[in-house]
C-alpha positions as CSV (number, residue, x, y, z in Angstrom):
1,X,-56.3,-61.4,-63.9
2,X,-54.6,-64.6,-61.7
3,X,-50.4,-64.5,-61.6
4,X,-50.5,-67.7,-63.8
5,X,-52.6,-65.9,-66.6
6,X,-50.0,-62.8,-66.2
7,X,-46.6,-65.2,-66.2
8,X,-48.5,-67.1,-69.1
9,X,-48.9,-64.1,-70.9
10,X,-45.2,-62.8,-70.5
11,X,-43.8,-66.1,-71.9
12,X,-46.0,-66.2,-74.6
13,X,-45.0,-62.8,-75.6
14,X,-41.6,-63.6,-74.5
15,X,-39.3,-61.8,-72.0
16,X,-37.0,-59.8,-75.0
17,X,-40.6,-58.5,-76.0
18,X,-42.3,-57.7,-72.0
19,X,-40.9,-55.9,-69.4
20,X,-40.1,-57.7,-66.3
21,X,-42.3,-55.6,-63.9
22,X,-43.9,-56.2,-60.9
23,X,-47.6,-57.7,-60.8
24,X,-50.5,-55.3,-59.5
25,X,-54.0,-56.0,-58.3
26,X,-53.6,-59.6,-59.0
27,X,-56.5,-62.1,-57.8
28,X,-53.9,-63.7,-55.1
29,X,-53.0,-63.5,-51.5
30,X,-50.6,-60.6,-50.5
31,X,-47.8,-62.8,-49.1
32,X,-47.7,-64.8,-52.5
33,X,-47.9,-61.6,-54.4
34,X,-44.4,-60.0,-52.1
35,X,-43.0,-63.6,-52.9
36,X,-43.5,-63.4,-56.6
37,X,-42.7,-59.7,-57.1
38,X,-39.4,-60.5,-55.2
39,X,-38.7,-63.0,-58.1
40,X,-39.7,-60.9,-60.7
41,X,-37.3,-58.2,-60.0
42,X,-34.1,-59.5,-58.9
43,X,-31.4,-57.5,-60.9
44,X,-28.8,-59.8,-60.8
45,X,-30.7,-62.6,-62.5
46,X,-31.6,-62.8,-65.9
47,X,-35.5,-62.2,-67.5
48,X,-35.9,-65.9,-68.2
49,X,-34.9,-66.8,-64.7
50,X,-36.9,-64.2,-63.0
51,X,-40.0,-65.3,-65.0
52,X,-39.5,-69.0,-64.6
53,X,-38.8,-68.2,-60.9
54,X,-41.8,-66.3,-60.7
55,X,-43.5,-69.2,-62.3
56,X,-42.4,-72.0,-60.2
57,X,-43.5,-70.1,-57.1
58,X,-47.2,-69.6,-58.8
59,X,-46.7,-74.0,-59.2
60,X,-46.1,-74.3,-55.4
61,X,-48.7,-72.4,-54.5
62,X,-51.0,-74.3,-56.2
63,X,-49.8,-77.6,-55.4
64,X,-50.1,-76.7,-51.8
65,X,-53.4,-74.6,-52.0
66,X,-52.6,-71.8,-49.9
67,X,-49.8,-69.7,-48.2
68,X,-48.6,-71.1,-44.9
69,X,-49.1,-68.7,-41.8
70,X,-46.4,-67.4,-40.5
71,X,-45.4,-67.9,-37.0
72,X,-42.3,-67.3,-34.3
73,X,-43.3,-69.7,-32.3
74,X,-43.4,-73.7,-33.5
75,X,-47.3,-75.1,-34.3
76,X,-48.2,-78.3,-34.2
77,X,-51.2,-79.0,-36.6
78,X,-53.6,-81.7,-36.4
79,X,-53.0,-84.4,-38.7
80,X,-56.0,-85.2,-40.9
81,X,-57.6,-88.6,-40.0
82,X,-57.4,-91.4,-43.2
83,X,-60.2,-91.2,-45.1
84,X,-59.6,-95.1,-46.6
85,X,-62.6,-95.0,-49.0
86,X,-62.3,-95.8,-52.2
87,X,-61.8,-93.1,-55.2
88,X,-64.9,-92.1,-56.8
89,X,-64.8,-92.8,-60.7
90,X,-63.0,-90.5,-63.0
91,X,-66.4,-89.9,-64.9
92,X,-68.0,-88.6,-61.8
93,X,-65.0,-86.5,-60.1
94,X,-64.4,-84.7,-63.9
95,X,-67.5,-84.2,-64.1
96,X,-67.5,-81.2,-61.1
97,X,-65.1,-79.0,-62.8
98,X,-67.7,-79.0,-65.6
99,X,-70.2,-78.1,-63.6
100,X,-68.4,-75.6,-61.9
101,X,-67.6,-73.8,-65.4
102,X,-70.8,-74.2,-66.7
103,X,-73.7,-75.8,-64.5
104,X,-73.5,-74.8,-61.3
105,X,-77.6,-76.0,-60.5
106,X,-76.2,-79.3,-60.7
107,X,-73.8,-79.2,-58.2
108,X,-76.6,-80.4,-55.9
109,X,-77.7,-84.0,-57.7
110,X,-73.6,-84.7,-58.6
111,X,-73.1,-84.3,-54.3
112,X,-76.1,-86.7,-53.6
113,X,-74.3,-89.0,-56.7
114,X,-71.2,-89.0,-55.3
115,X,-72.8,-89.5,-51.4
116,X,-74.7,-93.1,-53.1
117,X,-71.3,-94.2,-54.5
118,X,-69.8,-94.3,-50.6
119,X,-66.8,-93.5,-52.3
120,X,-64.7,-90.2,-51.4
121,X,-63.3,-87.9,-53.6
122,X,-59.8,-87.5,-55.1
123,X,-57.4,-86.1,-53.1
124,X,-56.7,-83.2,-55.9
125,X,-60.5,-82.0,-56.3
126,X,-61.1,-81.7,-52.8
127,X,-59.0,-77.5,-52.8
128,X,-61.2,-77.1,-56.1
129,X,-64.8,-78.2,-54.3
130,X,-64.2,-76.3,-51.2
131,X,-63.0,-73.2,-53.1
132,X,-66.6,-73.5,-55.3
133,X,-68.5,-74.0,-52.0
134,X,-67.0,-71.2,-50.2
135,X,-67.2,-68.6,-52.7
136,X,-70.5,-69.9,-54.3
137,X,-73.8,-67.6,-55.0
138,X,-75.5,-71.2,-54.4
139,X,-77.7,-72.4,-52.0
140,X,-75.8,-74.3,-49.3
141,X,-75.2,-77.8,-49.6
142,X,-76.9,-80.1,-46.2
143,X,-74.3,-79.8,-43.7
144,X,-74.6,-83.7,-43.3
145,X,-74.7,-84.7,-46.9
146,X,-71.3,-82.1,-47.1
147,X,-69.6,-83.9,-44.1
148,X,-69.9,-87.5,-45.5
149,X,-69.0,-86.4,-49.1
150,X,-65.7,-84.3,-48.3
151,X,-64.8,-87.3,-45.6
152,X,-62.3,-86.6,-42.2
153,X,-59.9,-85.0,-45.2
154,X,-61.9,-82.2,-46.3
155,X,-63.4,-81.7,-43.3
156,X,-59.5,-81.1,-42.1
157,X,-58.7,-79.2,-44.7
158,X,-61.7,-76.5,-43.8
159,X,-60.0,-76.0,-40.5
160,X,-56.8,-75.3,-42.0
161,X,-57.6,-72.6,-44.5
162,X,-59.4,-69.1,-43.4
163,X,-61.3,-69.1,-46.7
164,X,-63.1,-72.5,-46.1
165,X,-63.9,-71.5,-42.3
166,X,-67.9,-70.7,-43.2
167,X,-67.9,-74.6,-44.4
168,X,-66.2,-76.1,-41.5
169,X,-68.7,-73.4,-39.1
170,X,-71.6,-75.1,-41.2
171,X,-70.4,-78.8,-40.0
172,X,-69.3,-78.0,-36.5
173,X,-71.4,-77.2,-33.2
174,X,-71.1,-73.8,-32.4
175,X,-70.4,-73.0,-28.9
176,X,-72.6,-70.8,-26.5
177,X,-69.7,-69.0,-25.6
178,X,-69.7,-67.4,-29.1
179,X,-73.5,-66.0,-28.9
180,X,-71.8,-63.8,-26.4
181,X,-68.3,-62.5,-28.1
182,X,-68.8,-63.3,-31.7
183,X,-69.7,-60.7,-34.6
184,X,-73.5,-60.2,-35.5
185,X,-73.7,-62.8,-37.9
186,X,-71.8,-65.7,-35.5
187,X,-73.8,-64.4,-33.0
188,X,-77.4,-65.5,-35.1
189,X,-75.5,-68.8,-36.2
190,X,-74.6,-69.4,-32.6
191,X,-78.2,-68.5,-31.3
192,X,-79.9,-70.9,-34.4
193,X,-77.9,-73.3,-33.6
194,X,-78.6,-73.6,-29.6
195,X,-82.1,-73.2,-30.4
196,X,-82.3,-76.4,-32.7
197,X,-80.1,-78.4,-29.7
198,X,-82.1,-76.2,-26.6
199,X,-84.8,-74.1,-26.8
200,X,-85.2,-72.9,-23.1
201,X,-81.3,-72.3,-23.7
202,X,-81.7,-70.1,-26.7
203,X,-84.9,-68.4,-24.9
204,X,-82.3,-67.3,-21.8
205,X,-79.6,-66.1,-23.5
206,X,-81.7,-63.7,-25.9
207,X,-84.0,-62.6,-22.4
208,X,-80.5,-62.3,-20.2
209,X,-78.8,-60.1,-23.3
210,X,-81.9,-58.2,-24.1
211,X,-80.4,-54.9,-22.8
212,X,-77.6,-55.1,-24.3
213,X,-78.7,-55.9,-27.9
214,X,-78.9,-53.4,-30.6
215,X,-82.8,-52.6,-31.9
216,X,-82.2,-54.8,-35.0
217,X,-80.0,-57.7,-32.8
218,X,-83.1,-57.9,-30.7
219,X,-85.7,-57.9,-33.7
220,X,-83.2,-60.4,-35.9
221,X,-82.8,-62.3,-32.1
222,X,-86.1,-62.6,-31.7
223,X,-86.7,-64.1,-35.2
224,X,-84.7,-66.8,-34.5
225,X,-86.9,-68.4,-32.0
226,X,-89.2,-69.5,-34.7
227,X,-87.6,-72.5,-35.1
228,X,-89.4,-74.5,-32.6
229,X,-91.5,-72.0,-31.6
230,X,-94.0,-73.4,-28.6
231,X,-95.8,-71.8,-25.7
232,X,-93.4,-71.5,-24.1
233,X,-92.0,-68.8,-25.6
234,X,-95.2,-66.6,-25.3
235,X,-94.2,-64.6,-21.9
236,X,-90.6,-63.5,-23.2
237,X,-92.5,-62.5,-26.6
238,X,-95.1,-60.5,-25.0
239,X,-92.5,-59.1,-23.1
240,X,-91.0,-57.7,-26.5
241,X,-94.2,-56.0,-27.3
242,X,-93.1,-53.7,-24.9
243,X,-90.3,-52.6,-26.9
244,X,-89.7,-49.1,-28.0
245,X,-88.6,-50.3,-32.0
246,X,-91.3,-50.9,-34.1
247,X,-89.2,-53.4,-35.7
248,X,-89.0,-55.4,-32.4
249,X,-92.8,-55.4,-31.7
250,X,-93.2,-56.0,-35.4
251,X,-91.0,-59.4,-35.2
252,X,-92.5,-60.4,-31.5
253,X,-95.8,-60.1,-32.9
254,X,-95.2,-62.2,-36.4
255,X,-94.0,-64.8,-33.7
256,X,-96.9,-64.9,-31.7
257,X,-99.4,-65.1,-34.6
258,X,-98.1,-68.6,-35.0
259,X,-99.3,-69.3,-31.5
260,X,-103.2,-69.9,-31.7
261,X,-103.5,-69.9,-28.0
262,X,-101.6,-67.1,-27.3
263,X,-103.1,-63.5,-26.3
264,X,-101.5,-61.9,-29.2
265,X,-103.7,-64.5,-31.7
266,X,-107.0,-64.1,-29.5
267,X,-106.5,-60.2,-29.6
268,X,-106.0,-60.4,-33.9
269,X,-109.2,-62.9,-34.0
270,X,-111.2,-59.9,-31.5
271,X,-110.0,-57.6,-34.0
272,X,-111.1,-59.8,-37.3
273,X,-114.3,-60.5,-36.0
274,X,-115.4,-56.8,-35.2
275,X,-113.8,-55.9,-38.3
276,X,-115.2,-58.8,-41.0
277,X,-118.7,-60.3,-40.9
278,X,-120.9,-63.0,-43.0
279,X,-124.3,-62.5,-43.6
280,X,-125.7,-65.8,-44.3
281,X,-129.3,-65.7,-47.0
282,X,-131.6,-68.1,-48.3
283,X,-129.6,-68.1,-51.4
284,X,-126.6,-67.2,-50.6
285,X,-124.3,-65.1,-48.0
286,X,-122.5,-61.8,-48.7
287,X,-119.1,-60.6,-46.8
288,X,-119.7,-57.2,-44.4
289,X,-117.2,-54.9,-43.6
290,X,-117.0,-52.3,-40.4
291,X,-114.7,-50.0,-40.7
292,X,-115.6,-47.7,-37.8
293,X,-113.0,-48.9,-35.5
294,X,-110.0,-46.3,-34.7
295,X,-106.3,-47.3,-34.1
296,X,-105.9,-48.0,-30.8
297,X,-102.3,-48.1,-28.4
298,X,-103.1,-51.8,-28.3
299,X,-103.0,-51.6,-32.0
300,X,-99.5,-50.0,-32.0
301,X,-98.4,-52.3,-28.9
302,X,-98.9,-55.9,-31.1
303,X,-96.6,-54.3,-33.9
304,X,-99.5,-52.7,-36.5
305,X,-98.7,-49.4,-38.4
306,X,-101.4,-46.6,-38.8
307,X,-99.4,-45.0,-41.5
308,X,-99.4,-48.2,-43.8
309,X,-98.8,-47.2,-47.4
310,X,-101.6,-48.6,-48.3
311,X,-103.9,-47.6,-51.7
312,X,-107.7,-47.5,-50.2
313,X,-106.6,-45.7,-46.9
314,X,-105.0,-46.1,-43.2
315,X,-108.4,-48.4,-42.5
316,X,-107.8,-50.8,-45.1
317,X,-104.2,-51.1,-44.3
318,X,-104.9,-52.0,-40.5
319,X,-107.7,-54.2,-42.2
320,X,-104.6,-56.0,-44.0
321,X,-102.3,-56.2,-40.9
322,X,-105.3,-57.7,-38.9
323,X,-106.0,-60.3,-41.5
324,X,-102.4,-60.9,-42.3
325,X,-101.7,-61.9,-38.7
326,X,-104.4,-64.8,-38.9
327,X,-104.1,-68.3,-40.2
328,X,-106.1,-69.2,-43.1
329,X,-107.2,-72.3,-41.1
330,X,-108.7,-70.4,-38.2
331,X,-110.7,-67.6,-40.8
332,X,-111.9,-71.2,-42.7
333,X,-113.2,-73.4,-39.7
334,X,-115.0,-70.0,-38.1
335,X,-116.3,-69.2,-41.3
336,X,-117.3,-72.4,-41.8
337,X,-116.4,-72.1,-45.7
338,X,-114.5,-74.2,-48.1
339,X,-111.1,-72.1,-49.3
340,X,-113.5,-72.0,-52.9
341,X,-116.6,-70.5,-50.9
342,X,-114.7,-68.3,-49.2
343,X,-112.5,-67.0,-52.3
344,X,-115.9,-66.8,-54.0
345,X,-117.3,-63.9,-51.2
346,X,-113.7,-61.9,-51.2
347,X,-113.9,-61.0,-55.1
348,X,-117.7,-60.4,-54.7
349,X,-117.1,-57.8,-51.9
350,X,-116.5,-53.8,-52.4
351,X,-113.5,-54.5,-50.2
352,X,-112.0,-57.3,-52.8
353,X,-108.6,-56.1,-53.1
354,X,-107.7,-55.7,-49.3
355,X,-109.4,-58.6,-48.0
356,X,-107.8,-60.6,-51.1
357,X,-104.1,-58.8,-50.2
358,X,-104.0,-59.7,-46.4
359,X,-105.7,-63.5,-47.0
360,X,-102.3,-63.8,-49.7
361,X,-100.0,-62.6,-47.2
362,X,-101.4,-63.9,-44.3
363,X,-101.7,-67.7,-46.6
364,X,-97.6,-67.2,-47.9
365,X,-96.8,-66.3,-44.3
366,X,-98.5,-69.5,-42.6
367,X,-97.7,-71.9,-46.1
368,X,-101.4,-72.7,-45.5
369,X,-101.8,-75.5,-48.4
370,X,-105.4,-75.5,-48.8
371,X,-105.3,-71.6,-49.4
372,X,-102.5,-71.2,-51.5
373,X,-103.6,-74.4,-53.9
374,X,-107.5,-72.9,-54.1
375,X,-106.2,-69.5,-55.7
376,X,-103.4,-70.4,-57.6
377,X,-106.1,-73.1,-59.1
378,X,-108.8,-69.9,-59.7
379,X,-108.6,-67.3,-62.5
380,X,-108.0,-65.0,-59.9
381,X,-104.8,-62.6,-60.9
382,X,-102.5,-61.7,-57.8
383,X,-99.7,-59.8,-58.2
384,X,-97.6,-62.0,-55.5
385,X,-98.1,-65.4,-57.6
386,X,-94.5,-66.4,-57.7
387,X,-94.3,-66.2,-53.9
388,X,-97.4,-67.5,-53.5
389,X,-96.5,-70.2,-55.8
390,X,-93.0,-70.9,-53.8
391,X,-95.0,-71.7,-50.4
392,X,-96.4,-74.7,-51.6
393,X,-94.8,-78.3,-51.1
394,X,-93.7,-79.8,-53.9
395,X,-96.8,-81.8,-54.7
396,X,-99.0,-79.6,-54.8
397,X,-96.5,-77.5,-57.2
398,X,-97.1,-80.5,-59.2
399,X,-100.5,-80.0,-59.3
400,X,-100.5,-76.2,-59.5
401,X,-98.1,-76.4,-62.8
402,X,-100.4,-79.8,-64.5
403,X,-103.3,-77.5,-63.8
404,X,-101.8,-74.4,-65.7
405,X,-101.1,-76.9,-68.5
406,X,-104.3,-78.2,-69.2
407,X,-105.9,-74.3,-68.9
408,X,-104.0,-73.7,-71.8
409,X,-103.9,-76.3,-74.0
410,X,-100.2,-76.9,-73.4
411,X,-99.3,-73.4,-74.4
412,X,-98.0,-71.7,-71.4
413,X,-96.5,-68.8,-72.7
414,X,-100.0,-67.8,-74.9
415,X,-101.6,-68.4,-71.5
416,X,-103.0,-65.7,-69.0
417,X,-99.9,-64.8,-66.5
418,X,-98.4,-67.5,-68.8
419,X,-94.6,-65.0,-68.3
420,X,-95.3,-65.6,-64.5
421,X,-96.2,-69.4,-64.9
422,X,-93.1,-69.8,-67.0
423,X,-91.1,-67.9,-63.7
424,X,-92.3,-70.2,-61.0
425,X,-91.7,-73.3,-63.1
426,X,-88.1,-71.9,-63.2
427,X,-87.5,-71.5,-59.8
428,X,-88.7,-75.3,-59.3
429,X,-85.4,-76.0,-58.4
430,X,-85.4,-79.9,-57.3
431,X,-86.2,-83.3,-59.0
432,X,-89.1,-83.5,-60.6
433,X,-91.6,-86.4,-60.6
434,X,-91.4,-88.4,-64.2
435,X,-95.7,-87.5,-64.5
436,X,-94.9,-83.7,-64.6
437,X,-91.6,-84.0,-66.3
438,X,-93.7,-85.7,-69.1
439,X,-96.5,-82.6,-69.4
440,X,-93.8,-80.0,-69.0
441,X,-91.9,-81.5,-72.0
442,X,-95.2,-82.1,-74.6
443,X,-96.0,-78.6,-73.3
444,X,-92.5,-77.3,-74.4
445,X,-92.8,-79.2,-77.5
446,X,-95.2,-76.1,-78.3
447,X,-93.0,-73.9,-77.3
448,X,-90.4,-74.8,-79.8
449,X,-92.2,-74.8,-82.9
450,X,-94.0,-71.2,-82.4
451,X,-91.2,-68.1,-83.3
452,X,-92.5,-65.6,-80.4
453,X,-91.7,-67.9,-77.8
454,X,-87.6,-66.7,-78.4
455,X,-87.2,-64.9,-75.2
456,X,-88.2,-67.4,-72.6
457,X,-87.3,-70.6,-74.2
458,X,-83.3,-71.1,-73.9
459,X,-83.7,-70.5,-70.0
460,X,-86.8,-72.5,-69.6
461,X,-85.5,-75.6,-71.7
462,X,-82.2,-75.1,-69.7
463,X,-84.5,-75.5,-66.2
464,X,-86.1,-78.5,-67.9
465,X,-83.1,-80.2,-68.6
466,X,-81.6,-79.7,-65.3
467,X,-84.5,-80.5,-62.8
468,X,-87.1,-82.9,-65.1
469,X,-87.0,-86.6,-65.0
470,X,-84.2,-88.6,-66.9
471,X,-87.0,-90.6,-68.6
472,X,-87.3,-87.2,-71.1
473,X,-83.4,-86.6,-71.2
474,X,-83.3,-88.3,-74.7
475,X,-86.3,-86.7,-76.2
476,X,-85.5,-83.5,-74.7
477,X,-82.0,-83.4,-76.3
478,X,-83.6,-84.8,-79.8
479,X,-86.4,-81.8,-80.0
480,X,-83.7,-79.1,-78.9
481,X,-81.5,-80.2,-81.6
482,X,-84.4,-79.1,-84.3
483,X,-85.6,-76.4,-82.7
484,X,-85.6,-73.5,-85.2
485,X,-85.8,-70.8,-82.8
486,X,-83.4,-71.8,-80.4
487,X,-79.8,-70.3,-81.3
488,X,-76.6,-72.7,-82.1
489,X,-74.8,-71.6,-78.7
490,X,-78.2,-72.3,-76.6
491,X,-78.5,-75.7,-78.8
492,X,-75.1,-76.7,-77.8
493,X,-75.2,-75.6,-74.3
494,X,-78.7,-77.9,-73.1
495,X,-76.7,-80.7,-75.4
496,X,-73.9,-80.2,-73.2
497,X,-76.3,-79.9,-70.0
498,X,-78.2,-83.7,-70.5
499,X,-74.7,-85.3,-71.6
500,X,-72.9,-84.0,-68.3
501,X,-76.4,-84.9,-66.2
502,X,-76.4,-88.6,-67.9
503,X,-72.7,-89.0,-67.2
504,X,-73.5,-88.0,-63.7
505,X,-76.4,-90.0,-63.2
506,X,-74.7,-93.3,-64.8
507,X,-72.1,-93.0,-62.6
508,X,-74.6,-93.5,-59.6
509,X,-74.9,-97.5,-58.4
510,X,-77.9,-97.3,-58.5
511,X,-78.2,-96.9,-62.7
């Protein structure tokens, strides 16, 4: 409980009827709660004093947003530059407080909103915005998109409180100087961030510091370097292969798969063809197997585990690191088979199930789009769907989900993995195009009139309302409104959901 809910509650009760006593374990700073215990238990003064003392402190502190640091020496503190902006409208800036209670999956489109109106926000909201950013289980806003909607103000402000330092580290360089004395995680901000700006910069630093990095540092340094991963960095990963940690080869060699001219990916495609073989008929070709290779130190070297917990054996799980470690596109053009054909051979062969594991991992871990769209478009089950399904780019989600439709006659739930289809579309976080918006809803429309659909449908319409077009808000809100099955509270809340979105979205200059 806050020290305004605790005061509020003491003068509701009144001070003849609650005993003046100091506040404990209360959801405030420390200094604010000696300041308001101090208050709250001055003999000489009477109850109602103390209280409204207590209370007026509580006022100040919210006015100003936090405690002042105390010093014995005098500080001069940067004056904010003017933000001279216009205000954004009251719709729009009331709107966030609602979301923060209620929708917090639209905090996204009401920041892009309030970036089209050029406009910055009130003075008042800004404490209330960086509070909800700083402590939110959200994904991050854009650093860029944050920068230009908080303005020189907010960006001020983030210097100037502790709590609102991860937003202000989000919008400001980091400095090399604090790869070297910062904590772990500053230490992998600083590192990501000198690799976007410098590559051979980042690459130095992590070979200079090798030493002197824990096991996991060196396996969570390495990882870094994937952004803008080239061949360049091939000798300091092969150099990491060397390492002592499994976890370190492990992350060296995940690198170096992405490299198709590297040793590392020649060794994997040695290894893949000894291992897998097509023999091409008259009528048609069948997938061959050879299994009497043994693990080798070369093996353990590139990062692959001989005790794999794997069902069919130790062979089958090198068999899945191997094929794991390959891009889809180099197994397709060396086959020589369309991602259909080649599908087609893996569930004919006795060795279905591994082959079909390490071609799913090896198709999440390279986002190869061909792959991923030509099995999530079979009747093929996998058990990794929802990742596989979170790989793709966006339109060919699009395509993956109007697909799923039409298999089952707009009844998704009825459908087979229709629980996991239902999943992925909820985790389709981001705008979606009016076309799909349009099947999703006269799929739902199903979904409403049929009683066993209960469980999934006050989520899923919620999703729907949030994400889909705004074309469908109207016809979305009108079929809710009926819905037998949906309960009064659920009703009410996607009601409340579309108003807030169309107040958001009218507020836009571009409506």
């Amino acid at each position: 409980m806050t020290a305004k809910e605790t005061l509020v509650t003491a003068a509701l009760l009144g001070t003849e009827n609650h005993t003046m006593e100091p506040l404990k374990n209360i959801d405030q700073a420390s200094q604010l709660e000696l300041l308001i215990n101090d208050a709250l238990t001055k003999e000489e003064a009477a109850p109602e004093s103390r209280l409204l003392s207590a209370a007026s402190i509580v006022f100040q502190y919210e006015r100003a947003g936090m405690m002042l640091l105390q010093t014995d020496t005098d500080t001069d503190f940067e004056i904010s530059d003017e933000d001279t902006r216009p205000v954004v409208s009251d719709r729009l800036s009331s709107s966030f407080r609602r979301i923060v209670e209620d929708f917090p999956k639209l905090k996204d489109e009401w920041f892009v909103q309030v970036d089209k109106s050029k406009n910055k926000l009130p003075e008042d909201l800004l404490p209330e915005v960086l509070d909800f950013l700083a402590s939110s289980k959200q994904e991050p806003v854009n650093p860029e998109l944050l920068k230009r909607v908080l303005g020189p103000r907010g960006v001020w402000l983030c210097s100037m409180n502790p709590e609102w330092k991860i937003l202000g580290d989000a919008m400001t360089p980091l400095s090399v100087d604090l790869f070297d004395t910062g904590d772990f995680d500053t230490r992998c901000s600083a590192l990501s961030f000198i690799r976007e700006e410098d590559p051979a910069k980042a690459r130095e630093l992590l070979k200079n510091s090798w030493q002197e990095n824990t096991p996991a540092e060196r396996a969570a340094f390495t990882e870094i370097l994937k952004n803008k991963l080239s061949q360049d960095d091939e000798s300091l990963l092969e150099f990491a292969l060397d390492d002592t940690r499994m976890e370190v080869r492990q992350a060296a060699g995940s690198l170096l798969a992405f490299l198709p001219d590297s040793a590392y990916s020649k060794r994997m495609k040695e290894r893949f063809d000894k291992i897998v073989g097509i023999k091409k008929g008259f009528m048609s070709s069948k997938l061959e197997i050879n299994v009497s290779f043994e693990y080798s130190k070369d093996m353990k070297r590139d990062g692959m585990n001989q005790k794999l917990d794997y069902v069919q054996g130790e062979k089958a799980g090198i068999v899945v690191q191997v094929i794991s470690n390959i891009n889809p596109e180099i197994i397709i053009k060396s086959s020589g088979l369309s991602p259909d054909k080649l599908l087609k051979l893996i569930t004919e062969s006795e060795w279905k199930d591994t082959l079909l594991v390490g071609l799913v991992q090896s198709s999440i871990k390279f986002q190869n789009q061909e792959i991923l769209l030509s099995m999530l478009l079979s009747d093929i089950p996998y058990l990794l769907e929802i990742e596989m399904f979170a790989e793709l780019e966006s339109s060919q989600k699009e395509k993956v989900v109007a697909n799923w439709i039409e298999k089952s006659n707009g009844n998704l739930i009825a459908a087979h993995n229709g629980f996991r289809h239902i999943e992925c579309i909820n985790r389709m976080d981001y705008p979606w195009s009016q076309k799909l918006s349009d099947k999703i809803f006269t799929a739902m429309q199903k979904m409403l009139s049929e009683k066993n659909n209960e469980y999934f449908l006050a989520p899923f319409t919620l999703t729907v309302a949030t994400f889909a077009d705004s074309s469908i808000l109207d016809r979305l809100d009108k079929a809710t409104a009926d819905c037998a099955y949906l309960s009064d509270s659920s009703i009410d809340c996607i009601h409340s959901l579309i108003t807030l979105r169309k107040t958001i979205l009218a507020s836009s200059p571009s409506s």
